[in-house]
DOKE-572051 format. One record per atom (N, C-alpha, C, O, CB): residue in three letters; x, y, z. Coordinates in pm, whole numbers, plus 50000, padded with zeros to 5 digits. Glycine has a CB too. Layout:
<atoms>
ALAXYZ;...
</atoms>
This chain:
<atoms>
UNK075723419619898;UNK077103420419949;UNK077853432019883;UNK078713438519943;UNK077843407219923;UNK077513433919766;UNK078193444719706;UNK078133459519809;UNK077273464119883;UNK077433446619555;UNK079383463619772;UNK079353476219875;UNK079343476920033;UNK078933486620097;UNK078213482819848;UNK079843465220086;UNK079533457920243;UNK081203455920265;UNK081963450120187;UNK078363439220246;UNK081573462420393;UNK082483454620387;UNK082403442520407;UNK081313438820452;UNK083173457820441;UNK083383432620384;UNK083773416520388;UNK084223414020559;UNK085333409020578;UNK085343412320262;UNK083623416620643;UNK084083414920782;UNK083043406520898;UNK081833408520896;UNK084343430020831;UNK083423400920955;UNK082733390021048;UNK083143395821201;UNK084313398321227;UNK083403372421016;UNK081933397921314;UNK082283400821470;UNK082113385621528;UNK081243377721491;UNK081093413621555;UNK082813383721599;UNK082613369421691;UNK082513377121844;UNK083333384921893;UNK084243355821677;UNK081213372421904;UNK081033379522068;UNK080893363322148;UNK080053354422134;UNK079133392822094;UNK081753364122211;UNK082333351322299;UNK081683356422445;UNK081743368422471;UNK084373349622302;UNK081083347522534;UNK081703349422699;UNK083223349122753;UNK083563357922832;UNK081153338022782;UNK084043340322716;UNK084983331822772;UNK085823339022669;UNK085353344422569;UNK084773314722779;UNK087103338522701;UNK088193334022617;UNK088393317522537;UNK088173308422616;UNK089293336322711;UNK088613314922452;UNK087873300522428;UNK087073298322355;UNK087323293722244;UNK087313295522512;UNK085993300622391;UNK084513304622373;UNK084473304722204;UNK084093296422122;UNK084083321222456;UNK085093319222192;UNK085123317922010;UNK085683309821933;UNK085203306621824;UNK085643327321946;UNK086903305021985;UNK087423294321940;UNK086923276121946;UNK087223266821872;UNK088503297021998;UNK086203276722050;UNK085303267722041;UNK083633264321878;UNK083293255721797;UNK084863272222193;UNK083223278021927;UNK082053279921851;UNK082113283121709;UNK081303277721634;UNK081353289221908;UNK082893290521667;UNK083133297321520;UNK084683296321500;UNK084903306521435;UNK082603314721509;UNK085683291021515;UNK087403287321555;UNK087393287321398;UNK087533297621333;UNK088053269521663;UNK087183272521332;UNK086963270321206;UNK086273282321099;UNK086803291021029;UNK086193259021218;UNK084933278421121;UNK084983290621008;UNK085293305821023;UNK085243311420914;UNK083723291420954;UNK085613314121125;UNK087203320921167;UNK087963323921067;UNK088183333820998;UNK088173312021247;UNK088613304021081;UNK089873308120951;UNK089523302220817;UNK090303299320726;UNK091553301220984;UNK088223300920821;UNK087853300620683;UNK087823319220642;UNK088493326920572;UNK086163290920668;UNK087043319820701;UNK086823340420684;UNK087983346720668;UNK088043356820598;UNK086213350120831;UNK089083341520730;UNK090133353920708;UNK091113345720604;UNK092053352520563;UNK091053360220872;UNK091033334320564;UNK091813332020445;UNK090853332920327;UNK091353331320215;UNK092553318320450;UNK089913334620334;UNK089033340920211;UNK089123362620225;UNK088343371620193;UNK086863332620250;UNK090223362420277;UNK090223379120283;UNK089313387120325;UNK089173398420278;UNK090333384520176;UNK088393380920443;UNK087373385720538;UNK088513390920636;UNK089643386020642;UNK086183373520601;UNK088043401720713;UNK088523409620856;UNK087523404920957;UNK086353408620965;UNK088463427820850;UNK088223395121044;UNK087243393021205;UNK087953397321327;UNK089033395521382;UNK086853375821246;UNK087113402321342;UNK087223403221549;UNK086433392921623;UNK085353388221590;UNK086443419321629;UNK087293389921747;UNK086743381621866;UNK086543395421933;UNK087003404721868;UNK087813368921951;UNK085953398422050;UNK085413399622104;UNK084993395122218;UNK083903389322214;UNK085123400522056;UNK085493395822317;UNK084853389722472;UNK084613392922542;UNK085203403422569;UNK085163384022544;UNK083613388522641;UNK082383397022695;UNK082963394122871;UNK082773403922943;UNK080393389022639;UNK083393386222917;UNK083983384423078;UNK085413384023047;UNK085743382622929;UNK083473369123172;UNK086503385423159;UNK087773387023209;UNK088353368323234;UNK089453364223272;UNK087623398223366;UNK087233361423200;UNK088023348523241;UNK088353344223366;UNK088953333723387;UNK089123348323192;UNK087923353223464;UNK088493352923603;UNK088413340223691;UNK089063338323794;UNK087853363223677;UNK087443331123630;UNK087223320823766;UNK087183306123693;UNK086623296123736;UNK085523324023865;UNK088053307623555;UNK088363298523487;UNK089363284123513;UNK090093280723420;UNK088693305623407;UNK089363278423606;UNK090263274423630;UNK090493266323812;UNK090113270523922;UNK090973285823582;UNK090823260823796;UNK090793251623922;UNK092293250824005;UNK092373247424123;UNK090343235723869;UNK093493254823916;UNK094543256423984;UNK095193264124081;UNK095543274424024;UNK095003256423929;UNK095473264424179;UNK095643272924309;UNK096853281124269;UNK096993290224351;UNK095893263724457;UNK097773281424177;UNK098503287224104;UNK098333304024084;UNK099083313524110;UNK098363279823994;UNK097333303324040;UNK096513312023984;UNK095683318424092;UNK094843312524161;UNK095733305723882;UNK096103334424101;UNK094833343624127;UNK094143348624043;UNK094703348423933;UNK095023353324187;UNK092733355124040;UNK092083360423968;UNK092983370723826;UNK092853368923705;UNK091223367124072;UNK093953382323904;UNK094413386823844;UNK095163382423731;UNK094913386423618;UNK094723391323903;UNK096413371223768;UNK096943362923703;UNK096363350823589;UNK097083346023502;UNK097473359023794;UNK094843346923610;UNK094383343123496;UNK093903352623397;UNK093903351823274;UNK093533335423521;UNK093473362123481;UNK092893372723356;UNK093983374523274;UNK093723372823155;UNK092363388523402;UNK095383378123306;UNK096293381623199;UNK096553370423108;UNK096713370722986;UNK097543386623253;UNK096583358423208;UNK097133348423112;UNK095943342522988;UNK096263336522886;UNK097683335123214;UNK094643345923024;UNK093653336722962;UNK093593350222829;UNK093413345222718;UNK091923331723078;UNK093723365022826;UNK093803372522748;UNK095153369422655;UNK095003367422535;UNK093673384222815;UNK096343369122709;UNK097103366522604;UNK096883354922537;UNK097073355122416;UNK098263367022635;UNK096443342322600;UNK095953328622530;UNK094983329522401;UNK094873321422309;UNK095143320122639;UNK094183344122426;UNK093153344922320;UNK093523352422212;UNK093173351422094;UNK091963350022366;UNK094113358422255;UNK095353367822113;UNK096443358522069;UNK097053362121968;UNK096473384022184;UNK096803347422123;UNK097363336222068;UNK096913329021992;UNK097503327721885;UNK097653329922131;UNK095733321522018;UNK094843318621972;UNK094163321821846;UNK093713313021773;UNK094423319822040;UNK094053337621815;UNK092953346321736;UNK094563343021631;UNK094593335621532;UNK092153367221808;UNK095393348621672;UNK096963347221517;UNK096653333521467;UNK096323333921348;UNK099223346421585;UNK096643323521509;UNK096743311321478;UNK095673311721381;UNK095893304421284;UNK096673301621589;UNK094463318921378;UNK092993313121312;UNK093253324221202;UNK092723321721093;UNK091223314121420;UNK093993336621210;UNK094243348121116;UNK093303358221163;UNK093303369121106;UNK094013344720959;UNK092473355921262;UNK091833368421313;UNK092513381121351;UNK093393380921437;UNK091203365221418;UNK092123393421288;UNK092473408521272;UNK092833413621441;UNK093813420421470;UNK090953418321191;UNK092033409721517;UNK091803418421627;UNK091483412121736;UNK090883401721710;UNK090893427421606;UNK091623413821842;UNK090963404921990;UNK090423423922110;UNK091023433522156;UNK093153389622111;UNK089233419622106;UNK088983428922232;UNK088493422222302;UNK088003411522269;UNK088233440522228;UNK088463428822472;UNK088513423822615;UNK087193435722658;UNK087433447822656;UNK090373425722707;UNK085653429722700;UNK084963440222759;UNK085163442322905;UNK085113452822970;UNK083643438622734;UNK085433427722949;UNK085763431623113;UNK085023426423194;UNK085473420923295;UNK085673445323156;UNK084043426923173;UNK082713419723277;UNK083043408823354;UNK083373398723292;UNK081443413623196;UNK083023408323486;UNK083443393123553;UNK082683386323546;UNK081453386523539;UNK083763390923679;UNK083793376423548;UNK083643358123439;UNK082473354523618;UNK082413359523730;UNK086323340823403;UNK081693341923537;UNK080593338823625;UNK079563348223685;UNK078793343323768;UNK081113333323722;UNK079433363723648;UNK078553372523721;UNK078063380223614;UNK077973392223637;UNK079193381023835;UNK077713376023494;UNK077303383323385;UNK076023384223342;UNK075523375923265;UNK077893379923293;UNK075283396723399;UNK073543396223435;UNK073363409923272;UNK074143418623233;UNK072893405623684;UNK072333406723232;UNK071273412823141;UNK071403428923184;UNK070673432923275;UNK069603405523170;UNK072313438123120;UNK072523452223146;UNK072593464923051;UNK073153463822942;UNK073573452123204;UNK072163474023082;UNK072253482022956;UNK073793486422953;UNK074173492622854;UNK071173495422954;UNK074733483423060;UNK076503485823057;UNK076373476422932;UNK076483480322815;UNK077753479323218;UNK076103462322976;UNK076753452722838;UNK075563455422724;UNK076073462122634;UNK076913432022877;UNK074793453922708;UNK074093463322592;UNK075013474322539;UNK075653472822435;UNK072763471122650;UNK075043481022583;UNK075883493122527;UNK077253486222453;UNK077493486122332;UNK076363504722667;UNK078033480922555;UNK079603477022536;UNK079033470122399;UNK079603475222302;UNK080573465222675;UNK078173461122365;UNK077903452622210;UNK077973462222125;UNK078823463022036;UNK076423444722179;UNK076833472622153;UNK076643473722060;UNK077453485122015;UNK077263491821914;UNK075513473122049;UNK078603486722125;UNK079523500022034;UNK080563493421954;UNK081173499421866;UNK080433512322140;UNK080863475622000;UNK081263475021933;UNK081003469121766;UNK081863467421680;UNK081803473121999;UNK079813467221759;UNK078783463521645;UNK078993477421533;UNK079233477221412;UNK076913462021721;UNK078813488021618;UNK078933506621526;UNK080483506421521;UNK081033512821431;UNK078233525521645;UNK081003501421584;UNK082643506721551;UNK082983499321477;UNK083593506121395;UNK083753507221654;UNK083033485421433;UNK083063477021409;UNK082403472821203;UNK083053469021105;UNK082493473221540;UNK081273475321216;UNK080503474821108;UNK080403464821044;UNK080633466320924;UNK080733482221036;UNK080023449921094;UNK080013439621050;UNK079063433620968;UNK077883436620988;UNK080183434621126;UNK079363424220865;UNK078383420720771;UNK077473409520843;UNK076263407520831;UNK079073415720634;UNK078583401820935;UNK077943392920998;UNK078583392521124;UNK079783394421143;UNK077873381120931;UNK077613389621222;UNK077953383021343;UNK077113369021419;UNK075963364721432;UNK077893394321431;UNK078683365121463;UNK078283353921521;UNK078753354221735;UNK079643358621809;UNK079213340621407;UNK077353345921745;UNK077683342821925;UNK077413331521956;UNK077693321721887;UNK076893350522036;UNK076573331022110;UNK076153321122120;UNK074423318822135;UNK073643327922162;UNK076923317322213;UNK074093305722112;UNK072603309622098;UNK072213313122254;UNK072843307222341;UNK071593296022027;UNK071423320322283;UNK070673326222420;UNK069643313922478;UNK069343310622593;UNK069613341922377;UNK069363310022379;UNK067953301622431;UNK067903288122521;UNK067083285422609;UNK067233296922303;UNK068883281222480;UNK068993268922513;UNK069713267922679;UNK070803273422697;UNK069853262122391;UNK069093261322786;UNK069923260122898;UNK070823246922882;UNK072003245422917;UNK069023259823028;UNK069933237422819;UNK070583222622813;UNK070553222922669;UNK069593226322600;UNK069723208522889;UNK071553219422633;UNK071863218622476;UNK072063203222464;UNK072773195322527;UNK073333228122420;UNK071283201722371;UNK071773187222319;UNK071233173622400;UNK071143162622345;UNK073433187122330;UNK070873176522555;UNK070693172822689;UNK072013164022693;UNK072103153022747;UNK069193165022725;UNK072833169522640;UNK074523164922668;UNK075433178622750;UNK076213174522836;UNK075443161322480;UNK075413191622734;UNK075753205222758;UNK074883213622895;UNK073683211322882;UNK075453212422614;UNK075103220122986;UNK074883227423048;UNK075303242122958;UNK076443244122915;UNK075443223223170;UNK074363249822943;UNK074733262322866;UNK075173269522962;UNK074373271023055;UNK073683269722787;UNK076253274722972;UNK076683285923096;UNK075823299723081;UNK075603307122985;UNK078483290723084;UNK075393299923228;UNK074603313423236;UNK075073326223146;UNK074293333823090;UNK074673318023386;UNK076643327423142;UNK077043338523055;UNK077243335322956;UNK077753344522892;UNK077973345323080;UNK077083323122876;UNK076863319322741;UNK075783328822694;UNK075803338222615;UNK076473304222725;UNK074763322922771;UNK073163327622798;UNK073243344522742;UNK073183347822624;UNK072623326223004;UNK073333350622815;UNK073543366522870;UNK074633374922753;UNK074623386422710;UNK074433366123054;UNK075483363522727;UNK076033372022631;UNK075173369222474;UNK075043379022400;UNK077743368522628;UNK074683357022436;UNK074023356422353;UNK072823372522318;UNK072553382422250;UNK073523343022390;UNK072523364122427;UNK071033376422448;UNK071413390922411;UNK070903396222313;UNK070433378322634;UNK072273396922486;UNK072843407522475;UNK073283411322289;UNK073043421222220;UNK074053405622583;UNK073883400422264;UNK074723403122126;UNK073473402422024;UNK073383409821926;UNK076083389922086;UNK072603393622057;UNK071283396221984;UNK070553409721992;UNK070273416321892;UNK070333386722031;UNK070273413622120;UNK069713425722086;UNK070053434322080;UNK069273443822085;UNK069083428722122;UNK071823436922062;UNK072413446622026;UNK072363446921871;UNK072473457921816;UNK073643446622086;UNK072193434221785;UNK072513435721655;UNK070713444021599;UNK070453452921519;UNK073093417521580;UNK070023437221671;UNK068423439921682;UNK067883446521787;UNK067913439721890;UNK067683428521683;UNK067363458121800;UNK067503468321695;UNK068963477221722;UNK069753483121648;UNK066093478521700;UNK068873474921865;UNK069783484921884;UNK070733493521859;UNK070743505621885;UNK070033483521918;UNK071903484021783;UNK072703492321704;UNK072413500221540;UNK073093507321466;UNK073733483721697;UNK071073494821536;UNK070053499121419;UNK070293512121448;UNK071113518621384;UNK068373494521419;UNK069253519421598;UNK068623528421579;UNK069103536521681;UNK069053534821803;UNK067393525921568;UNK069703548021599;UNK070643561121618;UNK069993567721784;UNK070803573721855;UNK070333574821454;UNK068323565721843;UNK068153572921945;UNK068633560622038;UNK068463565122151;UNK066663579821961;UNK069173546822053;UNK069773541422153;UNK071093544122119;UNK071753543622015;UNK069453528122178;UNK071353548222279;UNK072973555122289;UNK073183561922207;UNK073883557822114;UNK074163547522285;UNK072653575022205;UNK072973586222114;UNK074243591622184;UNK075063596022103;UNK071713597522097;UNK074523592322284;UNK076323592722315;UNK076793585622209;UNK077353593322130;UNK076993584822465;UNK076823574622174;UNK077733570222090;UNK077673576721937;UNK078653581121875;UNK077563555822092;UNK076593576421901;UNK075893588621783;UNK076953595921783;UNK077883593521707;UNK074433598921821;UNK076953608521891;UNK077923621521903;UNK079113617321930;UNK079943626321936;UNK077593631922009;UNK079623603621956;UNK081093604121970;UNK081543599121798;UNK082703595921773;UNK081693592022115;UNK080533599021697;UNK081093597221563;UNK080893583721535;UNK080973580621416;UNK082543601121548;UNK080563571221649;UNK080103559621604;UNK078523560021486;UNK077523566321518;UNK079893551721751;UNK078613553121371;UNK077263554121315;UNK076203541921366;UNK076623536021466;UNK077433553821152;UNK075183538021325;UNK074183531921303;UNK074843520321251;UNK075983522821211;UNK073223538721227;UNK074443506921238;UNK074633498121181;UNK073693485821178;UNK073323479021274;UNK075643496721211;UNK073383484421044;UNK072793469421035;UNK073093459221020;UNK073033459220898;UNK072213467120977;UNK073433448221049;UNK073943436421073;UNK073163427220942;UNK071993423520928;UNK073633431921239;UNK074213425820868;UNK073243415220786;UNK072923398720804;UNK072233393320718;UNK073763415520656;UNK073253393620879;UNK073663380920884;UNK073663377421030;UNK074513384621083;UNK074963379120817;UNK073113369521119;UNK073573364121253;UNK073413348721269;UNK072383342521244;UNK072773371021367;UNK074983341821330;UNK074653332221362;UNK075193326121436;UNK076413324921437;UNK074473327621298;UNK074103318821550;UNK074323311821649;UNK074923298921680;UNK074273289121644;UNK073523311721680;UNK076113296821745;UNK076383285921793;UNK075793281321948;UNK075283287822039;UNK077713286221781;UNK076083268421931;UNK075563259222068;UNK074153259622054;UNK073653260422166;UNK076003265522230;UNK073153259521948;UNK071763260221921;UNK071223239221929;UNK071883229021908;UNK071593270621730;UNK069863241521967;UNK069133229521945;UNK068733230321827;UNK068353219721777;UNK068083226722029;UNK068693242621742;UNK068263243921601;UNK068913245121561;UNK069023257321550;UNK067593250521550;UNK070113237921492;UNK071293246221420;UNK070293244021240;UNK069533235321197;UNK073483235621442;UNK070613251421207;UNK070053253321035;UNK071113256220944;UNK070813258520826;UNK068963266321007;UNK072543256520987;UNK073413260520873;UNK074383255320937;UNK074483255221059;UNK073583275220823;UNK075513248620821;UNK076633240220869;UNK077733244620744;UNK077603245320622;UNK076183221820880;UNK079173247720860;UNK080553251520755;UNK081353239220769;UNK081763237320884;UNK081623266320804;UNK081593232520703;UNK082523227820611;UNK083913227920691;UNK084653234020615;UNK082513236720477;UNK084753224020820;UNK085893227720828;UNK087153220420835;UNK088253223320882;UNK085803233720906;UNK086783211920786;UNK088073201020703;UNK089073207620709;UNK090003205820788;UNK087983196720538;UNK089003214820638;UNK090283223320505;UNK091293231120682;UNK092473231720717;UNK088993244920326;UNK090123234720737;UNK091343239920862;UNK091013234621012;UNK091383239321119;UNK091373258820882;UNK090193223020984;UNK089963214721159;UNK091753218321270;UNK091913221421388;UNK089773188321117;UNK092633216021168;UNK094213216521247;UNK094363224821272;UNK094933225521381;UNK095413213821203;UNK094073237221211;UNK094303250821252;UNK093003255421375;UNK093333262121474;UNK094273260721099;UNK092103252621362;UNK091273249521471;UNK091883244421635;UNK091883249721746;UNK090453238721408;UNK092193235821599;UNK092833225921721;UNK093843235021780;UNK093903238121899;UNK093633210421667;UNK094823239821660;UNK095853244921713;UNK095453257521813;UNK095943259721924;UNK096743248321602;UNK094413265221745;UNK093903279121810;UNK093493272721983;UNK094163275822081;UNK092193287021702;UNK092033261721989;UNK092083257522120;UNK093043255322187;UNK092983260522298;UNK091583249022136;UNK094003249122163;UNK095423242222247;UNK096263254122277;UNK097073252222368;UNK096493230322146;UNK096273265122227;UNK096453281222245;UNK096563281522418;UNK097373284522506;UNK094863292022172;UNK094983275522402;UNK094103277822611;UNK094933268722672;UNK094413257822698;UNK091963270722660;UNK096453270622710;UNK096983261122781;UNK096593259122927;UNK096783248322983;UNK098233262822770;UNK095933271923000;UNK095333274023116;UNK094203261823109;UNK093943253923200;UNK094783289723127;UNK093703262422998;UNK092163254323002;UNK092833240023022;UNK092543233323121;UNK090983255622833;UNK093943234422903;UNK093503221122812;UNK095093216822853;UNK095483209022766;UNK092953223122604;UNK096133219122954;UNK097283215422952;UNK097983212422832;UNK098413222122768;UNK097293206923020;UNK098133203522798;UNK099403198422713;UNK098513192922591;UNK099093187322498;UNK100523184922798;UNK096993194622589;UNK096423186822538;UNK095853176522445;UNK095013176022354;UNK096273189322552;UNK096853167222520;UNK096603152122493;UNK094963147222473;UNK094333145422370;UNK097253143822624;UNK094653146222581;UNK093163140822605;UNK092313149522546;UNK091353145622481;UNK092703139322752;UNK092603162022564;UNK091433170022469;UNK091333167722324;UNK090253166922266;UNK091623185222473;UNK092883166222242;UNK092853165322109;UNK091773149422075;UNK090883149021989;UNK094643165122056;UNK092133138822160;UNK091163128122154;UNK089603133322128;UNK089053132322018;UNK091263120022291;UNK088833140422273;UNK087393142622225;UNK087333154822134;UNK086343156222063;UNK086373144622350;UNK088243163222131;UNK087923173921994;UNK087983166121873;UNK086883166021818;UNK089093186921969;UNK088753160321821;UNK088663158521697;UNK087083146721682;UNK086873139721583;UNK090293152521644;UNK086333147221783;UNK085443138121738;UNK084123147521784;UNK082983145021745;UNK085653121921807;UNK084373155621848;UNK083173168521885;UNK082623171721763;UNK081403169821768;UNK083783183721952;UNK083143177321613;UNK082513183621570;UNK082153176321410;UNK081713181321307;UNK083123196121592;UNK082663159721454;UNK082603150821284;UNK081233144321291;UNK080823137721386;UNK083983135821253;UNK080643146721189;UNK079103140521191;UNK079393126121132;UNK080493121921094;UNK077843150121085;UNK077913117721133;UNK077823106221101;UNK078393104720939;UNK078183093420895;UNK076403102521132;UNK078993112920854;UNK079673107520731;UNK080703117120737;UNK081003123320635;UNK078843106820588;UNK081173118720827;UNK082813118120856;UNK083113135020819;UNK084263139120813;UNK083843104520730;UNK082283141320803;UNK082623156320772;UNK082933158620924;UNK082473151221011;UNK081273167220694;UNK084073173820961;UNK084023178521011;UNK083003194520973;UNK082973201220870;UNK085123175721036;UNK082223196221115;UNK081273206421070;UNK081133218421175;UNK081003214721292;UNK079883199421046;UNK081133227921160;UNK080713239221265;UNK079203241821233;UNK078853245121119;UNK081653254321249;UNK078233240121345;UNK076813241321289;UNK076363252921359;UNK076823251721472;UNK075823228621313;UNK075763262921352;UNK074663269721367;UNK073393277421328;UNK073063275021211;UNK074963273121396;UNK072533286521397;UNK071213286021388;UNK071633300421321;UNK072133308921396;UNK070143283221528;UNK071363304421127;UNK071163313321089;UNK070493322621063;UNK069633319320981;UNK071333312221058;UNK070443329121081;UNK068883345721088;UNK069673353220964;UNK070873354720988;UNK068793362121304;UNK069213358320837;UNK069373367420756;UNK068153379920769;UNK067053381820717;UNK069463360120625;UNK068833385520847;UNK068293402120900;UNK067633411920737;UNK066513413520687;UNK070233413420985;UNK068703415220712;UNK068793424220606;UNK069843417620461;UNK070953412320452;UNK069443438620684;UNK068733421620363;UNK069413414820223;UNK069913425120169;UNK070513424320062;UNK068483407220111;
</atoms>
């Protein structure tokens, strides 16, 4: 760690998304004087069931919800890649978009979602762009943003190389590492309830959230599947 900066990338599909998967330890990271970015990989566009709402009009609203959201947890930064929500296929556009922001970025660790799993838990449907963005954020951290001859445009625009020390997956059938998020489950909650588009007023959600992430001896826990790349 010495000589690294202290900074964490979170690569979401959804708006949400990060705040769902890594929300908690989030604001564990940035009240331990870590710098994180969210990061999101679709526009949010087809989020939503209310006739209220056009495409255009959720995109704005589900973006400011996530920069609402990201203050609440103490996160540094929120970027928007754009990709439309529900149509997010395996590309070297989103390849690229990761991994420039992986080189611009320079993170010690990043976290997404795991790629692998369609049925998680056999309780979860993994959303296809869960899927796709996982995948993507994986092999942008591996090798790609490693090695200077992918997207050497970015090379010459002054972005460097970067190795990722640390990756870890949420929504895994393997989770292997678990944070601790007691200390800010409320600040958690508060960041979801942010998604007023998603969760209304939410009543009923605060019911199954606060019991989503407490294991059988009462910890609240954020779990996922850790890979240590580079020591």
């Amino acid at each position: 760690m010495a000589g690294e900066r202290r900074c964490a990338l979170i690569v979401a599909a959804h708006p949400d998304d990060a705040d769902f998967g890594a929300g908690g330890t989030a604001a564990l990271l940035a009240r331990a004087g870590w710098e994180v970015r969210i990061v999101v990989a679709t526009d949010g566009s087809k989020g939503s069931d209310d006739p209220a709402f056009t495409p255009e009009t959720l995109v704005a609203t589900r973006q400011a919800e996530q920069r609402a959201a990201a203050a609440k947890l103490g996160v540094a930064s929120v970027g928007f890649l754009g990709f439309v929500d529900g149509e997010l296929v395996s590309s070297r556009a989103l390849l690229g978009a990761v991994t420039r922001e992986i080189r611009a970025f320079q993170p010690f660790a990043v976290y997404t979602h795991d790629p692998e799993p369609v049925i998680i838990s056999d309780g979860f449907v993994n959303h296809s762009d869960h899927r796709t963005t996982g995948l993507a954020t994986v092999d942008a951290v591996y090798p790609t943003a490693r090695d200077r001859l992918n997207f050497p445009e970015q090379i010459a625009a002054g972005l460097p190389t970067h190795k990722v020390r640390e990756l870890y997956l949420w929504g895994s059938n393997q989770p292997s590492f678990a944070v601790d998020i007691g200390a800010v489950l409320e600040t958690k909650l508060a960041a979801l309830l942010a998604h007023t588009s998603q969760f209304g007023d939410g009543a009923q959600f605060l019911e199954f959230a606060r019991e989503r992430w407490r294991d059988a001896d009462g910890r609240t826990l954020e779990r996922f599947r850790r890979i240590v790349l580079f020591r």
